[in-house]
N, C-alpha and C positions, 0 to 999 in steps of 0.2 A: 336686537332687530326691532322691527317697526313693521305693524301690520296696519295696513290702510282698507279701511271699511269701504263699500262704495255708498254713494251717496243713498242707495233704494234699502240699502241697508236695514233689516229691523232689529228693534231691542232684543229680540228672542236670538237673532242670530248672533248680534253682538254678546249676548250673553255666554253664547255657547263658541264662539272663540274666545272669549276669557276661560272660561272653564277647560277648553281646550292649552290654554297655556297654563294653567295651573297643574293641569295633570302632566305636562313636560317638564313640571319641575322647574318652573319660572314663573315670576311675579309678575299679572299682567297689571299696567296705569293705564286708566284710560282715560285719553284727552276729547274732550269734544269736543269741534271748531262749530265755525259760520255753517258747514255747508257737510260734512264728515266725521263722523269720528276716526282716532288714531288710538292702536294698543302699543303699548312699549312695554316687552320682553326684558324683565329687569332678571339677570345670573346667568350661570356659567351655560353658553349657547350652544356647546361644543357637543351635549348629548340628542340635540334634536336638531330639525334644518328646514329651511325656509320651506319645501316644499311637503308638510306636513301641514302647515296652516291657508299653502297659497289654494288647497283643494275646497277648504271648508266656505260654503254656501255665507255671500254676503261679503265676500274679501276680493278686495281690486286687487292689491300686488302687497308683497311683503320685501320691507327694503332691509339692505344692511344699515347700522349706525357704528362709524367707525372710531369717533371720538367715546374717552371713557365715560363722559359726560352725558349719559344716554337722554333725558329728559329735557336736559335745556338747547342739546347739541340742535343747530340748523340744518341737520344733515336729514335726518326725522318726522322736522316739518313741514306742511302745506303748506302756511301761513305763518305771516307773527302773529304772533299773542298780541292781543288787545285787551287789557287789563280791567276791569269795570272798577269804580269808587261812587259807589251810590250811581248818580245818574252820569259820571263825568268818566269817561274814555281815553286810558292812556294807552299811544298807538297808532291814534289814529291820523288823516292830516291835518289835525287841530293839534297843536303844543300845547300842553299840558301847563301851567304855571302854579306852582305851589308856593307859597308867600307866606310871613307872619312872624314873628319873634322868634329868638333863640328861646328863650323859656319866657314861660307862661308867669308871670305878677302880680296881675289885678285884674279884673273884671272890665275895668275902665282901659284899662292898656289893649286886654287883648280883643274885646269888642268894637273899639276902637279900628283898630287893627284890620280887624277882619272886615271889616267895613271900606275901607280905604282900598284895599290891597283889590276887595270884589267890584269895587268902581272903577280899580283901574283896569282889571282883566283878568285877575289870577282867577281859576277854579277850583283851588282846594288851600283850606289854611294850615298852615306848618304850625307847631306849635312846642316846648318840650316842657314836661311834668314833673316827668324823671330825668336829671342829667347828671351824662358820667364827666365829671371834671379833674384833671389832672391833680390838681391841690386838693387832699379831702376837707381844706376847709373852707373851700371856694358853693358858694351856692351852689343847692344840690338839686333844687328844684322844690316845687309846691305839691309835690306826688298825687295822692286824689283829688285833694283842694283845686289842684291844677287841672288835671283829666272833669270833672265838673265845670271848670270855668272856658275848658274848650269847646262843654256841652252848650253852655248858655250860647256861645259864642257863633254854635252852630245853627242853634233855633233862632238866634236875631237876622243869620245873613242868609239859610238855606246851605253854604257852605262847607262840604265833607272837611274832615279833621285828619291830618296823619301828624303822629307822634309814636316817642323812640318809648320801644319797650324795651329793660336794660338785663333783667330775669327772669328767669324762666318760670318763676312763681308767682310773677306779675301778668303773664301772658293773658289769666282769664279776666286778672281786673282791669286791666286798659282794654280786651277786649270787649267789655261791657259798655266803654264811651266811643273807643274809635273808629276811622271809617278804613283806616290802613294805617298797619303797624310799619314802624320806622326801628330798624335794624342798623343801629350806631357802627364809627369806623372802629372802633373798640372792638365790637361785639360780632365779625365779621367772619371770626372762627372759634363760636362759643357753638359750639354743636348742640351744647340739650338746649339752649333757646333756640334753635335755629329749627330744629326735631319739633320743638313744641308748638313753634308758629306755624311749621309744615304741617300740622293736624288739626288747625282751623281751615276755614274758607274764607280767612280775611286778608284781602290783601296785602304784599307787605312790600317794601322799600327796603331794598338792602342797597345799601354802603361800604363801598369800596374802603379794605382797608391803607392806613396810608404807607403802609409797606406789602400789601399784597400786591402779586402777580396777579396779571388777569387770568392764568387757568384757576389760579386760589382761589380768585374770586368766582370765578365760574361755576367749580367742585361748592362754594359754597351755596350758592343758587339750587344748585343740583340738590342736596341737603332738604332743603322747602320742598320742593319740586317733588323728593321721593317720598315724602310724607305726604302726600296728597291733596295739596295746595298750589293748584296752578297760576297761580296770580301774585309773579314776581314780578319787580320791574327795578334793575339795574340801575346805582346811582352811580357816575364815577365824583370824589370830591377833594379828589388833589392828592399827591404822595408825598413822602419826604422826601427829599433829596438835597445834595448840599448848600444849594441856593438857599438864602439867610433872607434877602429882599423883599419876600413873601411868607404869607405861614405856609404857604405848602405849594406845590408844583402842579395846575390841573392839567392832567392828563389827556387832552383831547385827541391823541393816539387811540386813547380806548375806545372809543367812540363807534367806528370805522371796523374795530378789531371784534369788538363784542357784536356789533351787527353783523358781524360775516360768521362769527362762529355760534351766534344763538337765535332765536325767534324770540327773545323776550325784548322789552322797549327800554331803551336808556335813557335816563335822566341826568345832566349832568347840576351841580352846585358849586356857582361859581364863588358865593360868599365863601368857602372853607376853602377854595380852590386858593383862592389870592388874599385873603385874610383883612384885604383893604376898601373900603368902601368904591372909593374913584376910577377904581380898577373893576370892578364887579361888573357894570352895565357893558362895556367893549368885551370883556369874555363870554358874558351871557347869550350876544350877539354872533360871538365868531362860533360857539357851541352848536346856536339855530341855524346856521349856515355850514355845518357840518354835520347836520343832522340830526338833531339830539328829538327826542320824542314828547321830554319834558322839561321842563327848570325847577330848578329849588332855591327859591332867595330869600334871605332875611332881611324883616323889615322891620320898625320900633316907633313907635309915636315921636322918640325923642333918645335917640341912638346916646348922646351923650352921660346920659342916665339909664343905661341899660343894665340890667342887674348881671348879665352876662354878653360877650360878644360884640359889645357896640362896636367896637370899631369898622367891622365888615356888614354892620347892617344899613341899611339903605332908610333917608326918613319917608311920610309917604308923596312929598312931590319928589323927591328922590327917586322915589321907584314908580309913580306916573310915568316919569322923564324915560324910564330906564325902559318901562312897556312899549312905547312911544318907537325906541329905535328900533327893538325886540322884533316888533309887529311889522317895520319895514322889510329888515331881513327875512322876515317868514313867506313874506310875500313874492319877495323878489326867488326865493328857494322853492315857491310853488307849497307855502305851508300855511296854513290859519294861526290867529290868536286871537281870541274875543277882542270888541271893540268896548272901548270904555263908557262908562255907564254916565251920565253926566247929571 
């Protein structure tokens, strides 16, 4: 269940309905919006009942939550989640764009980069350090060396950083450079990183695995969520399925699915979605016009020579081009996306 604080609410009494649910023998989380806090009743509900908490001083109403999913489920909350990254808001009716390399190479590439991508409207740069690649002898990435040159990268453009943290005994060191941690399609049901990122307060980006279900992925959100990390934000980035045409299938079924059954913000990534560069910009578009809260694109000074992924990355008047239709769509959908910086 789900106890809703009313707005006049104070700390004190908030406090002592948590204490209230701990002596019921249930784990109180407690969420705080814009305007309310929310407690969610996490175990077995069956020994106590709404109407033990709906008496205590400070509580509007106490609802049921009927999905298993108790923390991410939309059943629960007021609002969506608006997700903070330093100063930039994902959620809100601004579109999110997040831009930059598959992984991070030089100094020169990825400052570059991030310079480009912030002219033309993105707000946070994508970048990967550590990558998990199929072939263990495929580039693996530039691990600290790389988390450092996402730093510089941050201090020349002002621009938050999200990148994939791939273990769980990595979590404190990329937590040391990044602004939101990037939760790989690999890594989508590695529970102790998933446990470990739930117990910062840094944001994180999880990624749809490319054969999970969306309750899987849900139940994974959920994971973060019960470790006391309210600051998920849904990526879908394409499944497998038999279709050979593309490297993978995106799922913009999700979309639509996940916003009806969660309060958290979806991002969709169309680069992994279609694996094709020319194909990238008309998904990214049909995504904003179904809704999507953010994008995820890869971009490369010079895609040809990309030490990983070129083929689906965008060069930067590529993705000028690509913001360009982006920002039409948003508009005609009743959405923002920064205007290009000239």
């Amino acid at each position: 269940m789900i106890i809703v604080m009313r707005k006049s609410a104070t700390e004190e009494q908030i406090q002592l309905v948590m204490k209230a649910v701990t002596d019921e023998g249930l784990e109180p989380r407690r969420l705080d919006g814009v305007e309310r806090t929310v407690i969610a009743c996490i175990g077995d509900e069956r020994a106590t009942s709404a109407e033990r908490f709906e008496v205590l001083e400070g509580v509007d109403r106490v609802m049921p939550v009927l999905q298993d999913y108790k923390l991410a489920s939309r059943d629960g909350a007021l609002e969506r989640t608006r997700v903070p990254v330093r100063d930039v808001i994902i959620g809100d009716r601004e579109i999110v764009v997040m831009a930059g390399p598959c992984s991070v190479e030089s100094e020169e590439q990825i400052v570059s980069t991030a310079r480009a991508v912030k002219a033309a409207g993105a707000r946070i740069l994508r970048g990967g350090a550590f990558k998990p690649r199929t072939s263990p002898y495929a580039f693996q990435g530039l691990a600290e060396d790389g988390l450092k040159l996402l730093a510089t990268a941050r201090e020349e453009t002002g621009l938050p950083i999200v990148t994939e943290v791939m273990d769980p005994h990595n979590v404190e060191l990329v937590g040391r450079y990044t602004d939101m941690y990037q939760i790989g399609a690999r890594n989508v049901q590695n529970y102790a990183l998933l446990r470990e990122v739930g117990q910062t307060r840094i944001p994180v980006l999880l990624k749809r695995g490319m054969s999970t279900t969306l309750k899987e992925f849900v139940f994974a959100a959920e994971y973060i969520l019960a470790g006391g990390n309210p600051h998920v934000v849904l990526c879908e980035r394409g499944i497998r399925t038999f279709e050979t045409a593309t490297r993978n299938t995106l799922d913009l079924n999700a979309l639509p699915v996940l916003q009806e059954w969660t309060h958290l913000p979806v991002c969709i990534d169309p680069s992994h979605g279609v694996g094709v560069t020319r194909w990238v910009p008309p998904l990214a578009r049909a995504a904003v016009a179904a809704g999507a809260d953010a994008l995820m694109l890869e971009v490369h000074p010079d895609p040809a020579h990309a030490w990983s992924d070129g083929a689906q990355s965008l060069d930067f008047e590529g993705f000028a081009e690509a913001m360009d239709g982006i920002r039409r769509v948003a508009a005609a959908v009743d959405r923002t996306l920064p205007q290009p910086v000239a």
